[in-house]
C-alpha positions in Angstrom: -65.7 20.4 8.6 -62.5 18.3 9.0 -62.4 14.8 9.2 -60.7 13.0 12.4 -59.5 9.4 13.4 -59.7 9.1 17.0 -57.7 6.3 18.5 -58.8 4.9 22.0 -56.6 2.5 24.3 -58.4 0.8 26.7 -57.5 -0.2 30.1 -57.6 -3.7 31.3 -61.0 -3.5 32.5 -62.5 -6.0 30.4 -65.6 -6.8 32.5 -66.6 -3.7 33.2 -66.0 -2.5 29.7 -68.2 -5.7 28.8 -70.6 -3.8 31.3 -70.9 -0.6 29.7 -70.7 -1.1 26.3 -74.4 -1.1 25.2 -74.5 2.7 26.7 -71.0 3.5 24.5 -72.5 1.7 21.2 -76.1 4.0 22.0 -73.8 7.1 22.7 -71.9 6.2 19.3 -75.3 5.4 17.4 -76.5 8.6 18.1 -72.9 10.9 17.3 -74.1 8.9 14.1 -77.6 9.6 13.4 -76.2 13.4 13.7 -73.9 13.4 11.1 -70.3 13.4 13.3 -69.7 9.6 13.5 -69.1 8.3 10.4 -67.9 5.0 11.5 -66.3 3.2 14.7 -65.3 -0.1 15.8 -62.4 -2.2 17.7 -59.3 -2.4 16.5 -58.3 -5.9 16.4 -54.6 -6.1 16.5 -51.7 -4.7 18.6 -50.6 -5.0 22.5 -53.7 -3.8 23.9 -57.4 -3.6 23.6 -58.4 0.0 22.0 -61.0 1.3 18.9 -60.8 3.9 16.0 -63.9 6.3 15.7 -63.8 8.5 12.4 -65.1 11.8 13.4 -66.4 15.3 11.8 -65.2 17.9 13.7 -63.5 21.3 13.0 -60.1 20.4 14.6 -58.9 17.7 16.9 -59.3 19.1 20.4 -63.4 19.4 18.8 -63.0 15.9 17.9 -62.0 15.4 21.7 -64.6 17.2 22.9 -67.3 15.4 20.9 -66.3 12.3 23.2 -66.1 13.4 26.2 -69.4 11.7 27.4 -69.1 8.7 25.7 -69.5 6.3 28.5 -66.3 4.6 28.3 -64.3 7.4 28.6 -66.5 8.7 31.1 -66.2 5.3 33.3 -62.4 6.1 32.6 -62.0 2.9 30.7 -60.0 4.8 28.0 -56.3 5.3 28.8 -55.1 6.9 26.2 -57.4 8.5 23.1 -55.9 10.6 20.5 -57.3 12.5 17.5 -55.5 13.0 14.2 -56.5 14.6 10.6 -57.7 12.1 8.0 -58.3 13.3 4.1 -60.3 10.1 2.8 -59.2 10.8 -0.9 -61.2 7.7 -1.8 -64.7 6.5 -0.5 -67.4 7.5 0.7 -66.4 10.2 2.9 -63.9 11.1 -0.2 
């Protein structure tokens, strides 16, 4: 299996974002304790709000799919998410 990073760009729906998040983090925890999360968290720079989630999957639209009931995206708090190939040479997940 493939590694992915998947990019998200929120929308400017911070309080209900704020409102959902503890079902997104439980959604996340779990893609975790099954093996296809590796890691995830906000993205702290740049012109909008938005996350990177590094995913197993056997090709991007997989990766995609693997999302498509995390809650945030879901609520349609995501406006843009994309997946692209990572090959951690180094780490961990090397």
């Amino acid at each position: 299996m493939a590694v992915y990073a998947v990019t998200y760009d929120y929308d400017e729906r911070d309080a209900v974002r704020d409102a959902v998040r503890p079902d997104h983090r439980a959604f996340l925890r779990l893609l975790n304790e099954r093996g296809v999360l590796l890691a995830s968290g906000p993205l702290t720079d740049g012109e909008s709000p938005g996350a990177m989630l590094i995913v197993r999957a056997d090709d991007a639209e997989a990766a995609l799919a693997q999302l498509e009931t995390d809650p945030f995206w879901r609520a349609g708090l995501v406006a843009e998410r994309h997946a692209r190939g990572w090959d951690p040479v180094i780490g961990p997940w090397a």
